[in-house]
Structure formats: structure tokens, C-alpha cells
SETITI-660334 format. One record per residue: residue in three letters; x, y, z of N, C-alpha, C in turn. Coordinates in steps of 0.05 Angstrom, whole numbers, padded with zeros to 5 digits, always signed. Atoms other than C-alpha are relative to their C-alpha. Layout:
# SETITI-660334
ALAXYZXYZXYZ/...
# end
This chain:
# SETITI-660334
UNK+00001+00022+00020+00683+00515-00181-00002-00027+00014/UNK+00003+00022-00005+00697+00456-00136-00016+00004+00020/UNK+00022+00003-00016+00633+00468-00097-00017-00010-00018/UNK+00020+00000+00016+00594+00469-00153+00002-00028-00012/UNK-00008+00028+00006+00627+00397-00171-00010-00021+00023/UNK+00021+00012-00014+00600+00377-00100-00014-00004+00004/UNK+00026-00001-00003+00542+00393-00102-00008-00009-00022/UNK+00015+00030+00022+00530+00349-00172+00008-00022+00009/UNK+00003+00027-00010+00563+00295-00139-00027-00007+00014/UNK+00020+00008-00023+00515+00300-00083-00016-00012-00012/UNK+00024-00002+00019+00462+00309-00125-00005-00024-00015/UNK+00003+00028+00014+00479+00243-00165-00001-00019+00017/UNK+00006+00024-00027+00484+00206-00102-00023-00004+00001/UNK+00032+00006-00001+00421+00219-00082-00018+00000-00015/UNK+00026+00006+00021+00384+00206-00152+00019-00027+00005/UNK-00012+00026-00003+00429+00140-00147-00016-00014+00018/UNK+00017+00007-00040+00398+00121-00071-00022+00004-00005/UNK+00020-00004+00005+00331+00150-00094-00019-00025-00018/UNK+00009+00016+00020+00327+00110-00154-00005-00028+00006/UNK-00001+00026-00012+00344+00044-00128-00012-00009+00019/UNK+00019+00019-00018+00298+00036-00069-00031+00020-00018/UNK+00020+00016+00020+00247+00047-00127-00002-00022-00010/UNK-00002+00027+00012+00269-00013-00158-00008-00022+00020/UNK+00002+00018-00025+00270-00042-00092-00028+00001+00015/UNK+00039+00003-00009+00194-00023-00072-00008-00010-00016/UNK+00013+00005+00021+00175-00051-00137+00006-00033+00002/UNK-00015+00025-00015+00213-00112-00122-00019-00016+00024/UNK+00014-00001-00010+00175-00115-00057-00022-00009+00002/UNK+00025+00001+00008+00111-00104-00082-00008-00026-00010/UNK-00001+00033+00030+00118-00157-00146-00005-00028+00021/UNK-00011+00031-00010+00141-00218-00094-00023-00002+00023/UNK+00027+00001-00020+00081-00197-00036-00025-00006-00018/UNK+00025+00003+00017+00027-00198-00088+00006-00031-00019/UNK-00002+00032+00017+00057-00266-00123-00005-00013+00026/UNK-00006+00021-00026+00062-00296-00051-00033+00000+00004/UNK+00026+00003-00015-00011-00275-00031-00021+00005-00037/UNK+00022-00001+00021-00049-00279-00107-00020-00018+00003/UNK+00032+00034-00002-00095-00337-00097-00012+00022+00028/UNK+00018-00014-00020-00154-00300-00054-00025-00008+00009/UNK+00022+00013+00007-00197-00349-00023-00029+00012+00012/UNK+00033-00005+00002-00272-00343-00006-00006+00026-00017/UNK+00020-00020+00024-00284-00296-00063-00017-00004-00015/UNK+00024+00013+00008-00348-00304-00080-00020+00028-00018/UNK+00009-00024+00004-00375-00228-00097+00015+00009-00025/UNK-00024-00012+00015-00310-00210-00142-00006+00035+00003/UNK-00008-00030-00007-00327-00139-00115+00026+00010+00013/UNK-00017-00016-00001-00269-00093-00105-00003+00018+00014/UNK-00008-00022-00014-00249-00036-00065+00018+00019-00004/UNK-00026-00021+00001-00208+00027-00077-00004+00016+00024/UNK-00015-00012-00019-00171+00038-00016+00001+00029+00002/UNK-00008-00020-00003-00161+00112-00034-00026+00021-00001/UNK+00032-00017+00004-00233+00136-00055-00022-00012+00013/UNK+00026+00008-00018-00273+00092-00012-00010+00009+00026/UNK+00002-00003-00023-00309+00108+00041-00006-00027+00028/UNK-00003+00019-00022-00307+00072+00108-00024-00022+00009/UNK+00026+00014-00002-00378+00039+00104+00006-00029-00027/UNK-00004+00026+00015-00357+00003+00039+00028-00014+00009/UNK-00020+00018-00009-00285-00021+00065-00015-00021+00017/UNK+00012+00021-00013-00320-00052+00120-00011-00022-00016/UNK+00015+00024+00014-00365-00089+00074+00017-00019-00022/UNK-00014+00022+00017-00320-00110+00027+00024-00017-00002/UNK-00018+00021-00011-00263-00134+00062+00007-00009+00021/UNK+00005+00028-00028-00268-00194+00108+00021+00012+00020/UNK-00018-00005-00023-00245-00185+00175+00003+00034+00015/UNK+00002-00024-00010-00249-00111+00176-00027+00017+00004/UNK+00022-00008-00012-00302-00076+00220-00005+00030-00007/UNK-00001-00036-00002-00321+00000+00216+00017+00012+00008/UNK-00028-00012-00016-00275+00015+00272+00022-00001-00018/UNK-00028-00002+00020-00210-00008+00230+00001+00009-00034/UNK+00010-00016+00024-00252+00016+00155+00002+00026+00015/UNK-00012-00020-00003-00247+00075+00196+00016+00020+00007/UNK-00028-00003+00001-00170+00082+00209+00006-00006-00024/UNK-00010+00006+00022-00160+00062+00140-00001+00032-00012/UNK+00011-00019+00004-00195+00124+00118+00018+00033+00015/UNK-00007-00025-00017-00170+00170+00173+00034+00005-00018/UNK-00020+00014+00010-00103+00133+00160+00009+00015-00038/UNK-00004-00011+00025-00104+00162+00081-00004+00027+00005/UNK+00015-00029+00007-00138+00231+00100+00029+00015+00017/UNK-00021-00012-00007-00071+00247+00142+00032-00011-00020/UNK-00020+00006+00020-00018+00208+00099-00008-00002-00027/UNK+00000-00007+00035-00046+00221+00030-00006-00038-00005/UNK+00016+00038+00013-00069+00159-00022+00021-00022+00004/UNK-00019+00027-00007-00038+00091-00013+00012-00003-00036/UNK-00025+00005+00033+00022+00078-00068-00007-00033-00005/UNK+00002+00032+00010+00009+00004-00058-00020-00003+00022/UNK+00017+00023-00022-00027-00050-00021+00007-00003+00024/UNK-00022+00005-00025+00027-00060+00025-00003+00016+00028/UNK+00014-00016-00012+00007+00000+00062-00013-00004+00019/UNK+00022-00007-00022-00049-00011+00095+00008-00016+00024/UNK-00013+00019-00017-00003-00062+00135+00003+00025+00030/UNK-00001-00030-00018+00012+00018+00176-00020-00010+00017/UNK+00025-00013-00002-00062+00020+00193+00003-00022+00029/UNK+00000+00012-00021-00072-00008+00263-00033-00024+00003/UNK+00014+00018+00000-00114-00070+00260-00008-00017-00029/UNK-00010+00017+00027-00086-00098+00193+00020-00011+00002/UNK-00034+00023-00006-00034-00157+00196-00002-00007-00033/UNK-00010+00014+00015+00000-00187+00138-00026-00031-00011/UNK+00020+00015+00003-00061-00247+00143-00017+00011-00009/UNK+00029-00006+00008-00121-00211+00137+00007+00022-00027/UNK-00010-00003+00028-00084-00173+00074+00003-00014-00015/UNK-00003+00020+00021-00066-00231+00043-00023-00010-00007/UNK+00024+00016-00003-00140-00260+00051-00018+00021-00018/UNK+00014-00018+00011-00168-00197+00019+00013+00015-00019/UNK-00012-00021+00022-00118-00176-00036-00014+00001-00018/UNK+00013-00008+00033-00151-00191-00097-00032+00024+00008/UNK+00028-00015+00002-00219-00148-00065+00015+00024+00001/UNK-00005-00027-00002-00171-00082-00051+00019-00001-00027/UNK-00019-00011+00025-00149-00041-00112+00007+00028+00011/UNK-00009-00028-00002-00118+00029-00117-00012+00014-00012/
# end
């Protein structure tokens, strides 16, 4: 009996801990995308989905990134699965915090 009471504690712990750094990626997310919304030289208003694009159109449609790093983005998704956010592609080796902010409004999910 008092195993079976530890193991719902547990169990509530960790939907507690679970739950809350949901709130807290969302959190995250909300205050990166208010900080970087203004997206300048957009001139095309073409878009990009990060998760179904292939590496020919990343290149093209967001500044700063060449084939080589359109194709770590790519690789980058085909071993860690689709991107949950934007934030993401920060991972990808030859993406900073700048050249994300400069190209948010062109990448979608």
C-alpha cells in the first residue's frame, strides 16, 4: 500500500516539473518573438517552413544562410525530428541569435 502511495507521489511530481517548464518554454518563446518581431529588409514576405523545407529553399529564403548551414538545418531536423519552435534552430551550427532575429518573420513551422 505505501508503495503504491509513492509511486503517485512521484508520479505527481513529475507531471508538476513537467508541466511547468511548459509554461516556462512558452514563456520563452512569447518574450523572444516580441523582442525580435519587427523583421527588417523584408521585401518578398515569402516564408519558410523550417520542418518541410528543403535545403535549396532555406538558403534562398533566409538571409545570411548559405546551402552549407540550409544544409545542417535539414540534417539537423532529419536526426532530431521537427522543430517545436523557432528558437531551435539557435542548435544548428551556423545560426546565432542575430541572424534569427533578422529572419524571424520569413521562418514558420
Amino acid at each position: 500500500m505505501k508503495s503504491f502511495q509513492v509511486i503517485r507521489l512521484a508520479s505527481l511530481i513529475l507531471c508538476l516539473l513537467f508541466h511547468g517548464s511548459l509554461f516556462a518554454g512558452n514563456k520563452e518563446k512569447e518574450s523572444f518573438e516580441k523582442r525580435h518581431a519587427a523583421c527588417p529588409n523584408s521585401r518578398s514576405g515569402e516564408t519558410v517552413n523550417i520542418n518541410t523545407a528543403p535545403a535549396d529553399h532555406i538558403a534562398r529564403l533566409i538571409h545570411g544562410v548559405g546551402l552549407r548551414t540550409a544544409e545542417a538545418v535539414v540534417l539537423f531536423r532529419i536526426e532530431s525530428g521537427p522543430f517545436l519552435n523557432i528558437e531551435e534552430l539557435l542548435a544548428v551550427k551556423g545560426i546565432g541569435r542575430k541572424l534569427l532575429s533578422r529572419n524571424l518573420c520569413r521562418i514558420k513551422l
